[in-house]
Structures are given as structure tokens and as C-alpha cells.
N, C-alpha and C positions, 0 to 999 in steps of 0.2 A: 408401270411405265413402259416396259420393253416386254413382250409376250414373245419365246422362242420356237422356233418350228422346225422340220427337220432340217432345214438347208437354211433358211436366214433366220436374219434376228429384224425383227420391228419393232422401233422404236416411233411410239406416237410422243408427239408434243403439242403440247397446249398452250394456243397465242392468244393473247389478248390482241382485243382491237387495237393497234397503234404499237408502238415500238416493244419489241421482244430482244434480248439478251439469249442465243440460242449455242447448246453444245450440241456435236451430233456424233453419237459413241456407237454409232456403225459404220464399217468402211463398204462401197462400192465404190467399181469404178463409172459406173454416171455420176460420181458426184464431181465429175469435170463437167458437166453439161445442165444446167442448169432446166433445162427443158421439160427433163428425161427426171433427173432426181424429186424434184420437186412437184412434180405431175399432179401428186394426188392433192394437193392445196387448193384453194376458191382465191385466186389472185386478181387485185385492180388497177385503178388507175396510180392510187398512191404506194404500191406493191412494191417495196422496193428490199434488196441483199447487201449489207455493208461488211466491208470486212475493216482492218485498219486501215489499209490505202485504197480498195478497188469500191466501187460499186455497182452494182448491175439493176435496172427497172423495168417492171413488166408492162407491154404495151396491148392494153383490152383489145385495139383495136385489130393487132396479129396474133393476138394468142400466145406471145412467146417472150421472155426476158432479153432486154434489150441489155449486153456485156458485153460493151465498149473496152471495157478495162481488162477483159475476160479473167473474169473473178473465179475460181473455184475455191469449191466447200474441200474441208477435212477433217480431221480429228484431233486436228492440234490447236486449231486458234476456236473463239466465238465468233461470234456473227450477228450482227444486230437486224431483226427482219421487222419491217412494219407492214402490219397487216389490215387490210380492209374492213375487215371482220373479224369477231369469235372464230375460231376455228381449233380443230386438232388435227395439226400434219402429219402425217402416218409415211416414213420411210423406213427403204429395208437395206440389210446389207449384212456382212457378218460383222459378230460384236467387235468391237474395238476392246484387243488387251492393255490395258493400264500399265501392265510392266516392260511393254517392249512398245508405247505412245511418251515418247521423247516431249518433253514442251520444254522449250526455250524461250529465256527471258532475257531480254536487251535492256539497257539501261533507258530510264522514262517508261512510258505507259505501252504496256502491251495486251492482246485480245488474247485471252487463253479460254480454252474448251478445257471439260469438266470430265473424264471418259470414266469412271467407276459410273457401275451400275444401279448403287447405293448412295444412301445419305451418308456421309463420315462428317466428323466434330472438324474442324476448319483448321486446330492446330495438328490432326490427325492426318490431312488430308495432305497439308502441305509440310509434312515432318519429311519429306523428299528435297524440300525447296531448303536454300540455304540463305534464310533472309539475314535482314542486316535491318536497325534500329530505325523505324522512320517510312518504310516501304509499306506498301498501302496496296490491298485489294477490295474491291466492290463489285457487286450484282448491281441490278438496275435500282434497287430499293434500299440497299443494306452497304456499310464497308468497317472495315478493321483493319488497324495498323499496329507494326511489329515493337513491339516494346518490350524491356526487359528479354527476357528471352521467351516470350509469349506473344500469338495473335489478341488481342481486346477490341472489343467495337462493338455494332450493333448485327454485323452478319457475325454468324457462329457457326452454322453448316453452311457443309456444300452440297450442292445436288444435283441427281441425273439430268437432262436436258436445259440448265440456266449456264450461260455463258457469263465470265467474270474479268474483270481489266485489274493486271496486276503491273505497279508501279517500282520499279527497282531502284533504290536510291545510289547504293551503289556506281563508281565509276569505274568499278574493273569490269574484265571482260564480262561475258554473256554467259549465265549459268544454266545448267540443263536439269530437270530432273522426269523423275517417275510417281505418279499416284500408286498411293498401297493399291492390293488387289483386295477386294472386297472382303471382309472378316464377317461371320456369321453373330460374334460376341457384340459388333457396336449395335447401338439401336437406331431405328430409322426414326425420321426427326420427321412431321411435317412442318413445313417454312412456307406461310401463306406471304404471297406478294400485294401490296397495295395496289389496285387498281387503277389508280390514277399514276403510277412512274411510266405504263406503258403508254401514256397522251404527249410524251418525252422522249426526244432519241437519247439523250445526254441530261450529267448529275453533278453534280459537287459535293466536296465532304468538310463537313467543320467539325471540328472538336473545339466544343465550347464547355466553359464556366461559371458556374453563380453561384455567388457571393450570398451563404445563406441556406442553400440550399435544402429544404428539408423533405425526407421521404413522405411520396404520395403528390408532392409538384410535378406537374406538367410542362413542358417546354417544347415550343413548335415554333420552327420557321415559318413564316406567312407570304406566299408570293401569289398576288391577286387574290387574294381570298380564298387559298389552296393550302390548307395545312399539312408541313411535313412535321411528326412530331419525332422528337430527339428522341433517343434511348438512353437512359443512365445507366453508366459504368461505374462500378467502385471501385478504384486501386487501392495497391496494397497499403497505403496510407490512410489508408476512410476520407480519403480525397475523391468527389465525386464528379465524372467530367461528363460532358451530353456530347454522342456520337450523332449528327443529324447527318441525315442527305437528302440532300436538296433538288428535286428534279423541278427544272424549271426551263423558259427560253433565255435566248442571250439577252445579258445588262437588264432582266429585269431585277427592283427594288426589294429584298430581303431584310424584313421586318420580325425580330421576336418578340413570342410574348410568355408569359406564366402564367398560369392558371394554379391557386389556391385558395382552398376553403369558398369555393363558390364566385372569387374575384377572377379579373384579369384582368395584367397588368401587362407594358408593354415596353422594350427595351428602350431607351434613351440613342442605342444605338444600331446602325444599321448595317447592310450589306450591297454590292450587285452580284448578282449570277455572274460566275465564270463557268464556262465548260470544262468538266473534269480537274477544275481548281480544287487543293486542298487545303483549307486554311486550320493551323492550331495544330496542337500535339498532346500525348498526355501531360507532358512537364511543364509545355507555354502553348495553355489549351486559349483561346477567342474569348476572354471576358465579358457579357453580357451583365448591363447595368439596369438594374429595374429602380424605381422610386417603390420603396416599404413602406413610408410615412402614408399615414391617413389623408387625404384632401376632401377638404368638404365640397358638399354636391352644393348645385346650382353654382349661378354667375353669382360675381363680382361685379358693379357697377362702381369707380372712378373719377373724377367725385363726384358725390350724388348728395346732395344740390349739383348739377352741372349747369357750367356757365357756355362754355364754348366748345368743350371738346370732351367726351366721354371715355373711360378705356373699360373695356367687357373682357373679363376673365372668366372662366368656367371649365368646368373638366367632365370630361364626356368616354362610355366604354368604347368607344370605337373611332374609328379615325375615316377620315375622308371631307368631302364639301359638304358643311354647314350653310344652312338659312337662317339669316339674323333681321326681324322683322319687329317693328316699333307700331305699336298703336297707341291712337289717342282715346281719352276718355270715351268717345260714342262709339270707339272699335272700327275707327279710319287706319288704314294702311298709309302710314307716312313717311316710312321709310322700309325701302326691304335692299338686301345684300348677302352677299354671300361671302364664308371665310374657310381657310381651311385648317381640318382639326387632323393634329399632329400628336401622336406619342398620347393622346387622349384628350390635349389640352386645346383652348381656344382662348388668343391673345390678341386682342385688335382692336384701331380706336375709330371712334365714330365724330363726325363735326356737328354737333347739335347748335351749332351759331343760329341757325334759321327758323330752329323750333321756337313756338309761343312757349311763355311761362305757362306751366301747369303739371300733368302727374300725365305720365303716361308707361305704358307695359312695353318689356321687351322681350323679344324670344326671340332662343337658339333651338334649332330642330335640326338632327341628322337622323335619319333612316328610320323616323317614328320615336326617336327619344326627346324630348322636348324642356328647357330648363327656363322658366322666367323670374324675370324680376323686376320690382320700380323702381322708374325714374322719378324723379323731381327735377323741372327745370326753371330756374331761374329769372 
């Protein structure tokens, strides 16, 4: 990651298209000038520098960062960059020392930079930090919260060039510490990122539970059709909690589901996106309620003989707007409608006052799954 020369130290990092979480563990001073430091990047229209209050954007049209707010970079906080493209930014400067780079943490959520030049274990890294039960750090993909007197979650390291938001719950003052200086004994960890947090500036963290749980289940938030999937944690109870983060936009609808033995089932209950919202803990982790019971396939027809009004039950693996479409004997379209399928299920009633006595088919269709069944009318 950092290749050293005789005068500076360069540090490339690696952005993905769209939102990045970045540390920068070299110091210069162009890194008050945004211009000048960041030079060597392919920057656009949507090119933009966050820090926790400022932001600066680059304008294709001048060639040059537009900071308004006059944001400068350091070695103390992260920095969230969205990038236009793939790229590897390559800056120089001399290393930043871990034991004389001060970070300071205010109570509520703050941007902290990462300055070792190593991978370190995450209770390693922050054995400088003096957390307190409840305080919560996360990368753009990953987070774990202070329990017991241990970090547990689904991030584990920390690493050179990812920028991290750490959470003080805490209401005394503002605590400071130092990263260890790099030990040749720990091992370097690779920590692949999900490609899809960087389509997100911003994350949420749930510590969830299910009732049942057994190894080799899968559990995934669902926001538009975008799976985050949970990581299981076991405590020191053989109490097992799911660490998910959630990268998504604001208030949209957060949907889980389980996946076992080839099923998938889907929570009875739901969520909205908050930005950097933490719901649950280990102790009173977000209970997630699945239906265990078997439901048999196809509809339910209500009553059949119907006289005037029919009700269609059925349960379906996926959720969204269903087509509910009635033929007669010679395969006339006599009624078609649409309903929508919830939690899998499809509950809704039809007025068959108008139909002639005789035998007709009905089908529900969502996304090519298709379930019928006969009527008899009256």
C-alpha cells in the first residue's frame, strides 16, 4: 500500500467508483490545498471531498475543487470521497507517526483516520481508546460495538488507507488517544470490501436476533433488491446476534429475510433507513420474526362454489405486484387485476356477482412464478 523512497512516503489508495471512506497516513503541507494534493486523481462532475462538516466539489469545467467551506485534509479525521471512476490515487508526503497522531473523540459520531501502516485486530488497534459499553465504530461496509470489555461485530481489523466513524457514548469530556506503532508479530489480515457500500455515501448498523437460529442460516437486509447480508456473532452465552450494515438511501423500506436448506423466508417485520442510525445491542439486540411453519403452495379459493364474492389466498417466494387473471372455459380473459404480495403472502377478495355459473381458472403470476386454481361459480 505505501512504497517508501528516499525523501517521501507514497501512499496509493484504491477507490471504487462511488463513495469511499478514506485515511491519509502521510503528512504534506499541500494537503491544505486541495488542488496541489490531490492532483494525481481522474476527477468529475460528481467528484466530491466530505469531511464531517465541510465539503469541497470538483468543477470539470475549471479543472479545480470548488471549497467553499475550505475543507482541508489531515491525518487525524476520514474523509469520504466519491469518485467518478475506478481509480488508484497516489499521494506523497512523509509517513505519518501513530504515536505522536493524537485523534480525538467528541461525544456522538465522529470521522477518525486510521495512521498505522498495518493491518492490526480492531481490539488491538483501539486498546489506546478508552471506550465505554455501547460506543460503536464502522467502515463503510463493516461495524462493532463495545461490550463487555471487548470490540464484537462484524468489522474485526483495521486498515491502512479506510477511514472509520467512531461513536462515543459517553457524556464526559472528549478523550484522546494514540494507535500502537506497527508490531512485526501481528498478522496482516486481507478485508475485502463489498462493492456495492461504495453506490452509498452513508450506513446504518442493526444488531439483530432470531429466534431459532441455526448454524449455516443466512440473514440479509433487502433494500430494493440489494442484499446486505448479516454476520453472526456468538457471545459468551452461545447467544447468537446478526451484526448487519445496512448501506442504503434515506427512508428507504428494509426488509429481512433467511435463507435455509434451500428456502427463504421473510421477516414479518420491517425497517426505514436512517443515516448512521444504530438500532439494537448485544443484550436487546432488533428481534427478527420469520414464519417456521410449512404453508402449502398454491391459492386458496373462498368459497368455492362462490356465489358473490370470492377471497384468494396464496403464498408466493417473493414479494412485489402480482397479476390475478380469471379465465373462462374457452380461455377468455374475464377478469385481470393486480394485488400486492407482502411477506410472500397474497390476501385479497374478488366480486364474482357478474360472472355466469360455470368453472373457470384463476391465476396469480409475480415475476414468472405462477399459481392456479378452480373456481366454481354458482
Amino acid at each position: 500500500i505505501v512504497f517508501k523512497g528516499t525523501k517521501m512516503t507514497y501512499q496509493n489508495i484504491h477507490l471504487n467508483k462511488g463513495w469511499n471512506w478514506v485515511s491519509f497516513n502521510v503528512a504534506n503541507e499541500d494537503m491544505n490545498n486541495l488542488d496541489i494534493f490531490l492532483a494525481n486523481g481522474t476527477w468529475g462532475s460528481k467528484s466530491t471531498v466530505k469531511s464531517l462538516a465541510k465539503a469541497s466539489a470538483y468543477s470539470v469545467q475549471h479543472k479545480e475543487w470548488y471549497n467553499l467551506d475550505s475543507l482541508t485534509l489531515n491525518n487525524k479525521n476520514m474523509f469520504k470521497i466519491y469518485s467518478d471512476e475506478e481509480q488508484v490515487l497516489s499521494v506523497a508526503g512523509t509517513a505519518a507517526n501513530p504515536s505522536n497522531t493524537v485523534i480525538t473523540v467528541e461525544k456522538g459520531w465522529n470521522y477518525i483516520a486510521y495512521v498505522p501502516s498495518t493491518n492490526m485486530p480492531l481490539n488491538y488497534a483501539l486498546s489506546g481508546y478508552e471506550a465505554k459499553s455501547g460506543d460503536i465504530i464502522k467502515s463503510i461496509d463493516g461495524f462493532a460495538m463495545y461490550h463487555g470489555n471487548e470490540w464484537i461485530g462484524s468489522l474485526t481489523y483495521m486498515q491502512p488507507n479506510m477511514g472509520y466513524m467512531l461513536k462515543r457514548m459517553s457524556t464526559s469530556s472528549s478523550r484522546k488517544f494514540f494507535y500502537p506503532t506497527s508490531a512485526s508479530s501481528l498478522r496482516s489480515a486481507s478485508v475485502a470490501s463489498e462493492a456495492k457500500a461504495s453506490e452509498f455515501e452513508s450506513n446504518m448498523s442493526i444488531i439483530a436476533y432470531v429466534p431459532d437460529f441455526e448454524d449455516g442460516d443466512i440473514v440479509n437486509a433487502v433494500v430494493n433488491g440489494k442484499e446486505n447480508r448479516a454476520v453472526p456473532v456468538k457471545l459468551e452465552d452461545d447467544k447468537t446476534v446478526e451484526f448487519i450494515n445496512v448501506s442504503a438511501d434515506r427512508n428507504e423500506e428494509i426488509k429481512f429475510t433467511l435463507e435455509r436448506g434451500g428456502k427463504r423466508l421473510t421477516a414479518s417485520n420491517s425497517m426505514k433507513f436512517e443515516k448512521d442510525a444504530v438500532y439494537g445491542t448485544p443484550d436487546q439486540p432488533v428481534v427478527l420474526n420469520f414464519v417456521w411453519e410449512e404453508r402449502e403452495e398454491g391459492l386458496t379459493i373462498t368459497p368455492n362454489p362462490v356465489e358473490d364474492e370470492m377471497n384468494v389466498q396464496g403464498h408466493f417466494a417473493q414479494d412485489g405486484k402480482a397479476t390475478i387473471e380469471v379465465f373462462d372455459v374457452l380461455g377468455n380473459v374475464i377478469y385481470v387485476g393486480e394485488v400486492e404480495v407482502a411477506n410472500g403472502n397474497v390476501n385479497t377478495t374478488i366480486n364474482a356477482a357478474q360472472m355466469a355459473a360455470g368453472s373457470y381458472i384463476l391465476t396469480v403470476s409475480i415475476n414468472g412464478e405462477t399459481s392456479v386454481a378452480k373456481v366454481l361459480k354458482k
